[in-house]
Backbone as ProteinMPNN parsed JSONL, in Angstrom:
{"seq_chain_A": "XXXXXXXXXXXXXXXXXXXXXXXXXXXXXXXXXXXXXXXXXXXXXXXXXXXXXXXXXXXXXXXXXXXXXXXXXXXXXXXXXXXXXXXXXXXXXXXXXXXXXXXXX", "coords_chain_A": {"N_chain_A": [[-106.501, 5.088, 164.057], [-103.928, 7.145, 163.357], [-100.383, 6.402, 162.817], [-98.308, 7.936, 164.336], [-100.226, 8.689, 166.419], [-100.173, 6.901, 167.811], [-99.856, 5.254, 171.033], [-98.284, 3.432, 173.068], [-98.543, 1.909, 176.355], [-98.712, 3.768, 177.724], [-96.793, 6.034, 177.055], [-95.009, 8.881, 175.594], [-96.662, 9.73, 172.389], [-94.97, 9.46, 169.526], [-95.144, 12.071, 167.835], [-95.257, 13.499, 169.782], [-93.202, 12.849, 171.029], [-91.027, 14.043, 169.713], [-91.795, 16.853, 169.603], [-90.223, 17.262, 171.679], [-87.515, 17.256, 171.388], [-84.98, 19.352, 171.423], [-84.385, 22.754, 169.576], [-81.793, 24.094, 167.74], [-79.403, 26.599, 166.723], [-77.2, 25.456, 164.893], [-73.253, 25.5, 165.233], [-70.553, 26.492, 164.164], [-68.321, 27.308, 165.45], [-65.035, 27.105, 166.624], [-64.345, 24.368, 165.605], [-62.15, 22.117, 163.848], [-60.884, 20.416, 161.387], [-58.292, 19.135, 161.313], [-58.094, 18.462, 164.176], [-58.861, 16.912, 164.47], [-58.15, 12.796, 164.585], [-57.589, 11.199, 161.564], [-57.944, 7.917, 160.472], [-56.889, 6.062, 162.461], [-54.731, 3.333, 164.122], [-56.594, 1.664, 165.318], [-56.776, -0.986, 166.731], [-54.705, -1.749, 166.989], [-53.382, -3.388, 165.341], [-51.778, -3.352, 163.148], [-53.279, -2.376, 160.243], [-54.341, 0.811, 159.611], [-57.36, 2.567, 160.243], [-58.6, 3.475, 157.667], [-57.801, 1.289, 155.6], [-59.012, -0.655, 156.249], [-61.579, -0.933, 156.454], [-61.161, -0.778, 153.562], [-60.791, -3.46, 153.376], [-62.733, -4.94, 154.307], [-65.02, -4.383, 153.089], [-64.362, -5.151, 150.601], [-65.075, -6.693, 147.493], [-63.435, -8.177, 145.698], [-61.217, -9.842, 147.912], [-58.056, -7.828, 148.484], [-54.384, -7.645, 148.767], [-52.409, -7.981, 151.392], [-49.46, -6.168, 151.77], [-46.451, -4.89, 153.493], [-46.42, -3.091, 156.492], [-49.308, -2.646, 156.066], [-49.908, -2.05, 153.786], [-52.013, -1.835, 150.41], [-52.987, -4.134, 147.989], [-54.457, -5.044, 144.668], [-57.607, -6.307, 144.234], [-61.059, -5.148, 144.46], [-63.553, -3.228, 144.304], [-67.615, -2.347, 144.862], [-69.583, -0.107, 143.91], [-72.138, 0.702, 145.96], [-73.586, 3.056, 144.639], [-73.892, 3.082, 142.347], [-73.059, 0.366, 140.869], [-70.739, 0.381, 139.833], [-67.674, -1.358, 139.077], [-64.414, -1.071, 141.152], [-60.863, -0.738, 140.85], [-59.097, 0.753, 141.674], [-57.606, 0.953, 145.023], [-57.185, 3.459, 145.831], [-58.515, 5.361, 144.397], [-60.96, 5.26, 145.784], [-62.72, 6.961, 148.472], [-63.501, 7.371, 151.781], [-66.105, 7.63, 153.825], [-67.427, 9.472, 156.417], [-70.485, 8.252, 158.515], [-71.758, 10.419, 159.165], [-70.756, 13.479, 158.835], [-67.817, 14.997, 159.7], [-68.043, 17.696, 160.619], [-70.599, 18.157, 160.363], [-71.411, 16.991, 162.53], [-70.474, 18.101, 164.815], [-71.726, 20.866, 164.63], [-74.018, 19.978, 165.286], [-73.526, 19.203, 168.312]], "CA_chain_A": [[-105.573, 6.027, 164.672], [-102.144, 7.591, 162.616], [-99.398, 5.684, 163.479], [-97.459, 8.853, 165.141], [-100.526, 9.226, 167.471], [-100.617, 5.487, 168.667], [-99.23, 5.398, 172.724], [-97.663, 2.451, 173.871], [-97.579, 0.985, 177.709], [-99.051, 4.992, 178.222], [-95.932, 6.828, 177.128], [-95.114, 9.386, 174.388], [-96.311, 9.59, 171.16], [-94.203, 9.782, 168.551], [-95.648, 13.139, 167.707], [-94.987, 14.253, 171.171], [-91.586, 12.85, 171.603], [-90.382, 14.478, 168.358], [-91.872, 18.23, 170.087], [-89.364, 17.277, 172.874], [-86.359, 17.833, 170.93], [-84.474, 20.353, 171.206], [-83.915, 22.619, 168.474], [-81.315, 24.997, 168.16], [-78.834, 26.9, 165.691], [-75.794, 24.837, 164.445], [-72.208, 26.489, 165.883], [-69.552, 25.954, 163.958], [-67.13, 28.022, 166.038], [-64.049, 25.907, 167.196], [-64.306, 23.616, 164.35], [-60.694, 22.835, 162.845], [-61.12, 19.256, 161.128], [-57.066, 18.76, 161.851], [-58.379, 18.552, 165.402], [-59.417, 14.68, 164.815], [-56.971, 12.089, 164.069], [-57.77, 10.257, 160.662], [-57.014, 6.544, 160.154], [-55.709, 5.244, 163.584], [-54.917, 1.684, 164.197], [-57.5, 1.94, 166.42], [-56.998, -2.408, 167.281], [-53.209, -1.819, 167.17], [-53.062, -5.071, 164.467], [-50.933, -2.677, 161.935], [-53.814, -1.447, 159.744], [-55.257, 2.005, 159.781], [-59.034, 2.427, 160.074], [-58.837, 3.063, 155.958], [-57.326, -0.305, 155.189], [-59.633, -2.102, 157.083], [-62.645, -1.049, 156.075], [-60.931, -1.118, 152.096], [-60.264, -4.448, 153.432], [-63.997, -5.496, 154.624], [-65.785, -4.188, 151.908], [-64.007, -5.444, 149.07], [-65.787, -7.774, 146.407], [-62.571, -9.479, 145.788], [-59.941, -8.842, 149.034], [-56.829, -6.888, 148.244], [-53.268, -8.022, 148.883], [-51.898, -7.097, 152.144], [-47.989, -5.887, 152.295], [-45.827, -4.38, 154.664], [-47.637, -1.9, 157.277], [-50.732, -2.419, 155.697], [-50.509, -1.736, 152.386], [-53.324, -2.945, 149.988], [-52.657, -4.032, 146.398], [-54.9, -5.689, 144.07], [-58.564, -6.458, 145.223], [-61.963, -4.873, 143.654], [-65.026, -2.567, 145.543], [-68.447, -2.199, 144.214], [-70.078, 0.654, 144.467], [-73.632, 1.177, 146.132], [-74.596, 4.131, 144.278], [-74.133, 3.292, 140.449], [-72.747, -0.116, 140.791], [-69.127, 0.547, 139.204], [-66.461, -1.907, 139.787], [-63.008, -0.249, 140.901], [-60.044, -1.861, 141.451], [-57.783, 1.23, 142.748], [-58.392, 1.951, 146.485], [-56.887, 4.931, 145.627], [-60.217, 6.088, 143.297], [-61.834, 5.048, 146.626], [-63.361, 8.022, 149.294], [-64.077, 6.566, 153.123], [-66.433, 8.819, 154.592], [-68.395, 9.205, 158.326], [-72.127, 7.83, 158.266], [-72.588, 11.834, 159.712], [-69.612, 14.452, 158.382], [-67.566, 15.541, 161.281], [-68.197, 18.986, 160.462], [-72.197, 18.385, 160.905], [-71.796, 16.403, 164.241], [-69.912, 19.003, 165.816], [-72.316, 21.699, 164.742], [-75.044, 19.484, 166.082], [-73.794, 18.573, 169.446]], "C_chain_A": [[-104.311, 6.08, 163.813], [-101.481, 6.961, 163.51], [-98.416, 6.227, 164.724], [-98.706, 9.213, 166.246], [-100.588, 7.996, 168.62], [-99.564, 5.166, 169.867], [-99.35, 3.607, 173.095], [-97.362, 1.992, 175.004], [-97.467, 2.917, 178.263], [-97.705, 6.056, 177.805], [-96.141, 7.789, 176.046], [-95.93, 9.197, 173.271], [-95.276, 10.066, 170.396], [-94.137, 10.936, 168.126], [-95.197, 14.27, 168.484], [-93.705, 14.331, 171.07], [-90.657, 13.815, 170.393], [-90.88, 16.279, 169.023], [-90.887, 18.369, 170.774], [-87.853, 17.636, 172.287], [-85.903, 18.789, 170.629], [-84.431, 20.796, 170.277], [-83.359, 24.246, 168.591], [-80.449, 25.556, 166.869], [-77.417, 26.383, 165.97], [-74.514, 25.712, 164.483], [-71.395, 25.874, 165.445], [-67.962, 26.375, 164.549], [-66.513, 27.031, 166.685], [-64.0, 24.726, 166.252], [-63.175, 23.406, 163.912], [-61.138, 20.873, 162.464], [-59.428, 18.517, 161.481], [-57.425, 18.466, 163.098], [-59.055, 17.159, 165.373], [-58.708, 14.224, 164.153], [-57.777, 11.341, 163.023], [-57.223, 8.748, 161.082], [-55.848, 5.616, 161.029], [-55.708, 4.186, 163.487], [-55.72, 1.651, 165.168], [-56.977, -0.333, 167.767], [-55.548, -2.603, 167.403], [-52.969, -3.447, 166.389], [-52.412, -4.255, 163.46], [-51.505, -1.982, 160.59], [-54.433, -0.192, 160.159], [-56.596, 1.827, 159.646], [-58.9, 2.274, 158.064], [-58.801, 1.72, 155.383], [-58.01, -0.582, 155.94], [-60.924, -1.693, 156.739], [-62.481, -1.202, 154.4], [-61.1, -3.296, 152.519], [-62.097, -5.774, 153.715], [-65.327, -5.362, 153.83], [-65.416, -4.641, 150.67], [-64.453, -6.399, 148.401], [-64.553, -9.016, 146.605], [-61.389, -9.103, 146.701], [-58.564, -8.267, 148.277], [-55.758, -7.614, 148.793], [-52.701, -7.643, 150.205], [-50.715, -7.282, 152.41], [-47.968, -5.482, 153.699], [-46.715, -3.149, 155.452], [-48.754, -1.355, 156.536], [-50.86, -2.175, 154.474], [-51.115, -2.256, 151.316], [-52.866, -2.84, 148.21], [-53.829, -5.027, 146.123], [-56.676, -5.423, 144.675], [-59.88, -5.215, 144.512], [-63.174, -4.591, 144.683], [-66.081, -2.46, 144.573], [-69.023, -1.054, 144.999], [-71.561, 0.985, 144.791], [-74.14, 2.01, 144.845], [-75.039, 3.392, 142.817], [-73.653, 1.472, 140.067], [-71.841, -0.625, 139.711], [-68.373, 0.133, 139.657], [-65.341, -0.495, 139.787], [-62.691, -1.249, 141.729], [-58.739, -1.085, 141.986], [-58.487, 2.039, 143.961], [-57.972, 3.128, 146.33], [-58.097, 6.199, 144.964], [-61.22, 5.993, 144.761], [-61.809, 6.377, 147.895], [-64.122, 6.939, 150.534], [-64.39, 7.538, 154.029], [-66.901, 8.465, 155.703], [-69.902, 8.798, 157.519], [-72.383, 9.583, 158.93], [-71.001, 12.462, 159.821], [-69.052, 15.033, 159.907], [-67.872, 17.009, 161.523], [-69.939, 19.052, 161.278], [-72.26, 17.875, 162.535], [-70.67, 17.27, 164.979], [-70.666, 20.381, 165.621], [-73.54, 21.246, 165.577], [-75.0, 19.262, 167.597], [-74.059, 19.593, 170.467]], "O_chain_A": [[-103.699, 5.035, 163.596], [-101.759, 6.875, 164.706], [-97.918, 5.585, 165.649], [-98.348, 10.049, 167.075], [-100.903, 8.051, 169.808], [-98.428, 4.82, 169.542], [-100.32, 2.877, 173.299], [-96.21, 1.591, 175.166], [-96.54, 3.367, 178.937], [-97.754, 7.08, 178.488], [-97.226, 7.755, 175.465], [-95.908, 7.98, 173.088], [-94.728, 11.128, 170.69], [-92.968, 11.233, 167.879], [-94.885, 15.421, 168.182], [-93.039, 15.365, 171.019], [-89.483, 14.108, 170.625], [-89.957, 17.047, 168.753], [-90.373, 19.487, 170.745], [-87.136, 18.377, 172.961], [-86.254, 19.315, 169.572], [-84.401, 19.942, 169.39], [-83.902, 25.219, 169.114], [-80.754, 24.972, 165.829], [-76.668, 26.7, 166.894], [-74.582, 26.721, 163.781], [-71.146, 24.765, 165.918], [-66.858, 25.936, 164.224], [-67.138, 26.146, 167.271], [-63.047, 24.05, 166.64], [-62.72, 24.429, 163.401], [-61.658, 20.193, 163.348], [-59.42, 17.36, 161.902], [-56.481, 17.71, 163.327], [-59.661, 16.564, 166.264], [-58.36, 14.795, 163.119], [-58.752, 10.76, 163.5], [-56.288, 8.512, 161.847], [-54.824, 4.977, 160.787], [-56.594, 3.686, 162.793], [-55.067, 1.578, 166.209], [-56.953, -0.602, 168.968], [-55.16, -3.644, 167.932], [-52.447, -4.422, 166.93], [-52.705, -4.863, 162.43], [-50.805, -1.262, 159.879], [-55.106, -0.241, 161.189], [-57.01, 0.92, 158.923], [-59.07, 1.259, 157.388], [-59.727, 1.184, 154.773], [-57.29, -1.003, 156.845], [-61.568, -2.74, 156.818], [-63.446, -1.671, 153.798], [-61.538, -4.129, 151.725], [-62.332, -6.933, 153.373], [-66.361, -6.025, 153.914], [-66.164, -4.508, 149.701], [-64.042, -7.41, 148.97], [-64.542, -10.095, 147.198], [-60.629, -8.191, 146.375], [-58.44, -8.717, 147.137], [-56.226, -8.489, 149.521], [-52.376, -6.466, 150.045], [-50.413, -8.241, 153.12], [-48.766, -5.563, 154.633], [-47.56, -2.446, 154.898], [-49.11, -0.19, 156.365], [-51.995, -2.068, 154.012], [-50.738, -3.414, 151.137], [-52.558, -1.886, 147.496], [-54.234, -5.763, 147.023], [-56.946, -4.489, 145.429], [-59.311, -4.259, 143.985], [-63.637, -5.336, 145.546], [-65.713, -2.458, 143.398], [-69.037, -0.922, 146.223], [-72.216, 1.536, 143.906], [-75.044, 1.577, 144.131], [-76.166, 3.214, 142.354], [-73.901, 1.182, 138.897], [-71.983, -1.588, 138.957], [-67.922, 0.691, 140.657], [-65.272, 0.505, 139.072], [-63.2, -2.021, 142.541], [-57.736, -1.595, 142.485], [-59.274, 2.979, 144.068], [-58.663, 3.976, 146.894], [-58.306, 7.404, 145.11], [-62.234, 6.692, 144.771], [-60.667, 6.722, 148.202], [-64.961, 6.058, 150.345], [-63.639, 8.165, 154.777], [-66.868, 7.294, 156.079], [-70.261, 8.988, 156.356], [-73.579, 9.787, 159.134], [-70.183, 12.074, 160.655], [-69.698, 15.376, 160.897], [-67.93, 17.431, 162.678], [-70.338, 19.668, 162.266], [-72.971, 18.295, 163.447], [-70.038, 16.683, 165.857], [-70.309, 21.216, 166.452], [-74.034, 21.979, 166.433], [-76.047, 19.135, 168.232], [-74.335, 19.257, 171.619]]}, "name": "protein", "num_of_chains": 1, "seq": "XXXXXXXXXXXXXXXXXXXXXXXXXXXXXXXXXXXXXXXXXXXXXXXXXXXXXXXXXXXXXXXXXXXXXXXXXXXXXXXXXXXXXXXXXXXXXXXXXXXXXXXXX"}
């Protein structure tokens, strides 16, 4: 038996459950990306979301000044594996673009 037809404890297949989803055309009307706050302190400890994930990913940690600011400290990069050592060269994106998950929802 294919793996997508094999039923589990009588429920779905995989096959099935995947018909069940909706599917519809992506609406980007109302869209303004200013309309979501970047980089809150979300934990109210004085970094911004940015700095803290510069801060949790970094090979070698970064320096931390006054209201958060990050000096020193070295990221590797997944794709091509290229040290950098200015968070500034660094891009902190969504695991799913806010643009696409608001056409999707």
């Amino acid at each position: 038996m294919h793996p997508a037809e094999h039923r589990r404890g009588g429920g779905l297949t995989l096959a099935d459950a995947i018909k069940k989803i909706p599917v519809a055309e992506e609406q980007r009307a109302g869209y303004e990306r200013d309309s979501f706050r970047h980089w809150v302190d979300e934990d109210g400890d004085g970094c911004p979301t940015r700095q803290e994930v510069l801060i949790a990913e970094a090979v070698t940690a970064p320096r931390q000044g006054d209201r958060c600011t990050l000096s020193g400290g070295s990221w590797l990069s997944y794709y091509d594996e290229a040290e950098v050592t200015d968070a500034r060269k660094l891009d902190i994106d969504h695991m799913v673009p806010l643009a696409e998950a608001w056409d999707s929802k």
